[in-house]
C-alpha positions as CSV (number, residue, x, y, z in Angstrom):
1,X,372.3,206.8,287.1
2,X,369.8,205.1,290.0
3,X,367.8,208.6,289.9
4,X,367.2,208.2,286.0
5,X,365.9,204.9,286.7
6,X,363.7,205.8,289.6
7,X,362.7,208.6,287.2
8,X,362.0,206.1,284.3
9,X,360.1,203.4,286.9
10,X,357.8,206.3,288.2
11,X,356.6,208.0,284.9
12,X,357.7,205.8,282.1
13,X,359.8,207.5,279.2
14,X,359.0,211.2,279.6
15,X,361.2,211.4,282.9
16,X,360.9,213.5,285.9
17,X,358.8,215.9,283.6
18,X,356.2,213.0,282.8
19,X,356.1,211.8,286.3
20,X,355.1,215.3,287.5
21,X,352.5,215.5,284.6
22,X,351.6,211.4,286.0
23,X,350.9,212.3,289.4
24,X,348.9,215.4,288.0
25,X,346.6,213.8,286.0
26,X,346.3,211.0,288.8
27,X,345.3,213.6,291.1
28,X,342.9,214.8,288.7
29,X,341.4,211.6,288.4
30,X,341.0,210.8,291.6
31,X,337.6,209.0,292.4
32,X,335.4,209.8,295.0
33,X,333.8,207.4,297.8
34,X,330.7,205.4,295.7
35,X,327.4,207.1,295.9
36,X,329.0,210.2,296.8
37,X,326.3,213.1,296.6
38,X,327.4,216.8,295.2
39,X,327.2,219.3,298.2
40,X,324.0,221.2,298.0
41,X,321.7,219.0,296.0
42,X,320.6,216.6,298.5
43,X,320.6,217.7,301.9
44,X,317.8,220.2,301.9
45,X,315.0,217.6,301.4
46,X,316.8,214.6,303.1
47,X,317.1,216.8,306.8
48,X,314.3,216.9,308.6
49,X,313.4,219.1,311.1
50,X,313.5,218.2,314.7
51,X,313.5,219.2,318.4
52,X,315.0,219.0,321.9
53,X,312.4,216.2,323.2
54,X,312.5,213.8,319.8
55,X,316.6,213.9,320.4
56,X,316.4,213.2,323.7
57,X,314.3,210.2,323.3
58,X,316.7,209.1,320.3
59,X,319.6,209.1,323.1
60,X,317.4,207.5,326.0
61,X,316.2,204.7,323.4
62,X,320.2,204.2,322.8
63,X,321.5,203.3,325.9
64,X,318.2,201.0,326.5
65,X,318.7,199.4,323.7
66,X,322.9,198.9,324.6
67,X,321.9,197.6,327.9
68,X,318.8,195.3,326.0
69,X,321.3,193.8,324.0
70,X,324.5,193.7,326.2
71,X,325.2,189.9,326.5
72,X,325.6,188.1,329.6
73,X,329.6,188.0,330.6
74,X,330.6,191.2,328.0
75,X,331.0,194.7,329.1
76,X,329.6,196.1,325.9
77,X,326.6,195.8,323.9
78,X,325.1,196.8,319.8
79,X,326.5,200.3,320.5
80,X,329.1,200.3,322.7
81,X,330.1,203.0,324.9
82,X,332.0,204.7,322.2
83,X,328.6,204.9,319.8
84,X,326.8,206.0,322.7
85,X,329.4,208.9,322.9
86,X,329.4,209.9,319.1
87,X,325.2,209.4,319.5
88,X,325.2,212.4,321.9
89,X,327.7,214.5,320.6
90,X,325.5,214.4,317.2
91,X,322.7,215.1,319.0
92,X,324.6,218.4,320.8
93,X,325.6,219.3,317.4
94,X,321.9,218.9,315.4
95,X,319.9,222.1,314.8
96,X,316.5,221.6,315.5
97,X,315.1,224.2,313.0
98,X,316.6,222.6,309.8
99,X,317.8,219.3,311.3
100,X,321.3,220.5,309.5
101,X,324.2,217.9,311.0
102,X,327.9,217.6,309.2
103,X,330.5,216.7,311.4
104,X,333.8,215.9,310.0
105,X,335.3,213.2,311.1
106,X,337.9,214.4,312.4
107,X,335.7,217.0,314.1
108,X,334.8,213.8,316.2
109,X,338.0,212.5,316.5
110,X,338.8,215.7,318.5
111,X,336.0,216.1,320.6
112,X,335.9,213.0,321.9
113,X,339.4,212.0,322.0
114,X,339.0,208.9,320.1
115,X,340.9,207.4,317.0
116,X,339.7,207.3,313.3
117,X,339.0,203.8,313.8
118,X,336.9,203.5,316.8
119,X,335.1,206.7,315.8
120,X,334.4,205.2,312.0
121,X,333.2,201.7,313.9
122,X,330.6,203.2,316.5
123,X,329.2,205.0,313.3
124,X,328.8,202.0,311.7
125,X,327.1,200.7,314.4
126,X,324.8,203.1,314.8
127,X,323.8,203.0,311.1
128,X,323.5,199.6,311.6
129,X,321.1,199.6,314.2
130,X,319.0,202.3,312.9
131,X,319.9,205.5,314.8
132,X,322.0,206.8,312.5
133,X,321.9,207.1,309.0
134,X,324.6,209.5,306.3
135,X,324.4,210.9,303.1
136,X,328.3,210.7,301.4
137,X,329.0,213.9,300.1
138,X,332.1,215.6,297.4
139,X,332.9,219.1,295.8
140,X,334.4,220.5,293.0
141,X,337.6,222.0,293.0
142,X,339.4,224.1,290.3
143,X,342.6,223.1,289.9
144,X,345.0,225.9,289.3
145,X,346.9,224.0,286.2
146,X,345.7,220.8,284.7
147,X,342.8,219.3,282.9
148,X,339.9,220.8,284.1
149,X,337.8,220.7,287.7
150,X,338.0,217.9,290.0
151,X,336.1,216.3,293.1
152,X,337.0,215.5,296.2
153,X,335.5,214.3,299.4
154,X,333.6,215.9,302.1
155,X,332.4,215.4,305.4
156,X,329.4,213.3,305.3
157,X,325.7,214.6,306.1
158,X,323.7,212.7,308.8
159,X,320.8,212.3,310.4
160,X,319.4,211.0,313.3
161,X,316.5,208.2,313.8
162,X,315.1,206.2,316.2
163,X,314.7,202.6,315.2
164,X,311.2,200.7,316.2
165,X,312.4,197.6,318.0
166,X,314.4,200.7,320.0
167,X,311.2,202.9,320.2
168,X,309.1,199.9,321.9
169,X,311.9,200.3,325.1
170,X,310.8,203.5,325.9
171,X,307.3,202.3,326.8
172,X,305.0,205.1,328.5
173,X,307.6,207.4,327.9
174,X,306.3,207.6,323.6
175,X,303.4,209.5,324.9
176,X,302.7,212.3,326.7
177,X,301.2,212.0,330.1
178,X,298.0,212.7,330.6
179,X,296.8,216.0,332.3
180,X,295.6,217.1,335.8
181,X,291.8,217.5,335.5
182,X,291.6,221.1,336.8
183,X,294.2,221.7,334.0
184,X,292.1,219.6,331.6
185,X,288.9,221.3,332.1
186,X,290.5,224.5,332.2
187,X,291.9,224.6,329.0
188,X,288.3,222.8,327.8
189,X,286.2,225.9,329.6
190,X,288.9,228.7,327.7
191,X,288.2,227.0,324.2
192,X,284.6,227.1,324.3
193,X,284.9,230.9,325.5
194,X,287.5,231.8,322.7
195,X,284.8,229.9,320.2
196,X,281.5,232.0,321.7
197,X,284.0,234.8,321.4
198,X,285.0,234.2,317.5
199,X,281.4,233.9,317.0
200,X,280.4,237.1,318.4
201,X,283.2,239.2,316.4
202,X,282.2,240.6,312.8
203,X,284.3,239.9,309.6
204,X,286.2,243.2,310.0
205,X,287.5,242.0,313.6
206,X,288.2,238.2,312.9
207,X,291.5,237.8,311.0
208,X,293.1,239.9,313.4
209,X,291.9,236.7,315.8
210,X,292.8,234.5,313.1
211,X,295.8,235.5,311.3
212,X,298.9,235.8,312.2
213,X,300.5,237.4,309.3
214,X,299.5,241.4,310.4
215,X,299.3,242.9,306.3
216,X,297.2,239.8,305.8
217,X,294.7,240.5,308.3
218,X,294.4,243.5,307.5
219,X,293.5,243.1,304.2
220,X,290.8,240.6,305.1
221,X,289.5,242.7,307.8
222,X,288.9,245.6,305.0
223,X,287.3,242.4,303.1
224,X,285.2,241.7,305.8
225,X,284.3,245.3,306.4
226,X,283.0,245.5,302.6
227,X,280.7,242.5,302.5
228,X,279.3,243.5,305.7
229,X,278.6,246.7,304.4
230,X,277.0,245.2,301.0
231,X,274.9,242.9,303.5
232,X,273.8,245.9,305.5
233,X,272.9,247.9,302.3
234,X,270.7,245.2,301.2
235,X,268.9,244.5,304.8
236,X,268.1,248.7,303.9
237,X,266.8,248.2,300.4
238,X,264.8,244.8,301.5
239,X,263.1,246.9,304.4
240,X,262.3,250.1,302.1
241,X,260.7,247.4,299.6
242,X,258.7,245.9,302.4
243,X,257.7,249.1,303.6
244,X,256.5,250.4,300.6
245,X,254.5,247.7,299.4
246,X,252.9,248.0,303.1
247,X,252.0,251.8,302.5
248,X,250.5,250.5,299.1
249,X,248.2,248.0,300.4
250,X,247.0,250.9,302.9
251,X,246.0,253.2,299.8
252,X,244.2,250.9,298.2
């Protein structure tokens, strides 16, 4: 008798059969996270390519910035030591080529040995403070019996930043320092040689200087090779012209 009316309580009149069908179609309808984007049709234009020096300066810029802001008489600052750690295992995980970065959660949770909850706060933090910024993410999923396809949740896709007021920190360290001058005037001394040189090559030889793309330069090297041919065959028929018209004058 108590099971009927746990039965009845859970999915109304139709039982244990309508509370199966209940949780079903709850399932179904299960919401995603708001803004949630569908895998694949954001990510490729919101990455951005990257390399080993701009991550570096994002992680040195952090832990300025922590100790900038750490207030007298606390042991932790904007970050914390925990954002610090999820900063630089991001930046370990980045490709520079595409910029391509999806941790799961839990991924992080892992790796660093830290709960949900102070993994999901030092991201916040960095978001906040403009290192870190994430894209929410879901999928489709076919359901094997029930109304139709359904979404659910995926890990989010982020991407690193560094903030302004945390850029200024870094001071001389922005901007590359500035060559030796043996170096300086050694490179200035090979590109004035490598321009005489250009110069001096005909059209047939120059893409191969040029171009990278091999089939390409070939192609404009046989270009090259045609006008300079055309240019050539009309130095000859200019020349015959003058030198006719010079043996004419001499006959008459």
């Amino acid at each position: 008798m108590m099971r009927q009316v746990g039965a009845l309580l859970e999915g109304g009149p139709g039982g244990r059969s309508s509370a199966g069908q209940g949780g079903r179609a709850a399932r179904a309808r299960r919401p995603v996270r708001r803004g949630s984007r569908l895998v694949g049709t954001c990510e490729g234009a919101w990455w951005r390519r990257t390399d080993r020096q701009e991550v570096r300066r994002v992680l040195l810029a952090a832990k300025r910035y922590e100790l900038a802001g750490r207030q007298a008489g606390r042991r932790r600052g904007p970050l914390g030591h925990v954002g610090l750690e999820v900063l630089e295992l991001l930046a370990n995980l980045v490709s520079f080529r595409s910029g391509r970065l999806e941790p799961a959660i839990t991924y992080l949770m892992r790796t660093l040995r830290r709960s949900k909850d102070a993994v999901v706060r030092a991201l916040a933090a960095l978001r906040e403070h403009g290192f870190l910024d994430w894209l929410r993410r879901h999928e489709r999923v076919e359901l094997v019996e029930g109304p139709g396809p359904r979404v659910r949740q995926v890990s989010n896709a982020y991407r690193l930043s560094l903030p302004p007021r945390a850029a200024r920190l870094l001071g001389h360290l922005l901007s590359a320092p500035p060559l030796p001058e043996d170096v300086a005037q050694e490179r200035e001394d090979r590109a004035a040689w490598l321009r005489e040189h250009k110069a001096a090559l005909p059209l047939a030889e120059l893409p191969l200087v040029e171009v990278d793309d091999d089939r390409l330069a070939r192609v404009l090297g046989e270009l090259g090779r045609a006008v300079e041919a055309r240019a050539q065959a009309a130095r000859s028929t200019r020349g015959d012209n003058q030198e006719q018209r010079c043996g004419d004058k001499a006959f008459s």
